[in-house]
N, C-alpha and C positions, 0 to 999 in steps of 0.2 A: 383541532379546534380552530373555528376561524373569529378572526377578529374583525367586529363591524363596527364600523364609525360611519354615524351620520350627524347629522346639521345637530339633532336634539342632544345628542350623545357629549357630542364634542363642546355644547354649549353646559350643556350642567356640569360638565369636568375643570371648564374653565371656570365657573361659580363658584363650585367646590374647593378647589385650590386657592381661588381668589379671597373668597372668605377667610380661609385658614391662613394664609398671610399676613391677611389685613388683622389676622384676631393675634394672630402670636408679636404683627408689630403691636399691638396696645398694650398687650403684656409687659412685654420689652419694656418701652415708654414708661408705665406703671412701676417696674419693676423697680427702673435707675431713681423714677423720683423717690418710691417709698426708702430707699437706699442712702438717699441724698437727706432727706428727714430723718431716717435713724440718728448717719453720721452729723446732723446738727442737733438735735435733741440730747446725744449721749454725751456733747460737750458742755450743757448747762447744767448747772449745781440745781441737782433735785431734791437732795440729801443733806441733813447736817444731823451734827453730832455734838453733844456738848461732851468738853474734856470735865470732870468732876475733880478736884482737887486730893482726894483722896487716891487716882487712879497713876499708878506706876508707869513711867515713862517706856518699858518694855512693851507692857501692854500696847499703850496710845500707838507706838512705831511697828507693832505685830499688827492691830488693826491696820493702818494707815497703809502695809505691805500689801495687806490684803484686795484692800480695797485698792492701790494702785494696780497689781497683777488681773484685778478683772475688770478694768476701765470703768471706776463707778467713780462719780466726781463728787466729792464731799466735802460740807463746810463746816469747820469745824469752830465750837466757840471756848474759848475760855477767860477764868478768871485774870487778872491784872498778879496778884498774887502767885500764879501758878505758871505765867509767864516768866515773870521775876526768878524760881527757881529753875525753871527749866528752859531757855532762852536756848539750847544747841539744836533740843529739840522742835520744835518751834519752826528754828531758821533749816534746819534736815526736812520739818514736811513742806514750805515754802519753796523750797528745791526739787522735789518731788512732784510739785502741781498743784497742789493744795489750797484754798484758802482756809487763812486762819481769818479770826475777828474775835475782838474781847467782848466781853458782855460782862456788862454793872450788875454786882449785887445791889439791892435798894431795897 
């Protein structure tokens, strides 16, 4: 088998390559910024939760685990009242990453 390189040969080969270079840098490029927007989007609070006064301090720290172990950023609201009985818990999801915020019965 012989190998023939001429003028036309060696020009589409350099096209062909050159393309694929130039396509796999825009990927590249595309790749890091979509990456770059993930990691700033997945640190904004998209989520909240209200704590219900009725709900066990177990519970609220089992969710709160959860949602810490899968990088989901949640706001949580509670009563003024439920603060008051439960103030370790509170300052335990504040430590954790969390924001907390009261919200008015009215």
């Amino acid at each position: 088998m012989f190998l023939v390189f001429n003028k036309q040969k060696i020009f589409s080969y350099f096209i062909a390559f050159t393309t694929v270079a130039i396509l796999l840098g825009i990927a590249n490029i595309y790749n890091s910024r979509l990456e770059e927007t993930l990691e700033t989007t997945s640190k904004e609070v998209v989520n909240s939760m209200v704590i219900s006064d009725s709900m066990e301090t177990e519970d609220i720290e089992n969710v709160a685990e959860i949602m810490k172990k899968n990088n989901i950023n949640v706001r949580f609201y509670y009563s003024k009242e439920w603060k008051q009985q439960h103030e370790s818990t509170v300052k335990k999801m504040v430590g954790m990453g969390f924001e907390m915020k009261e919200y008015k019965n009215e």
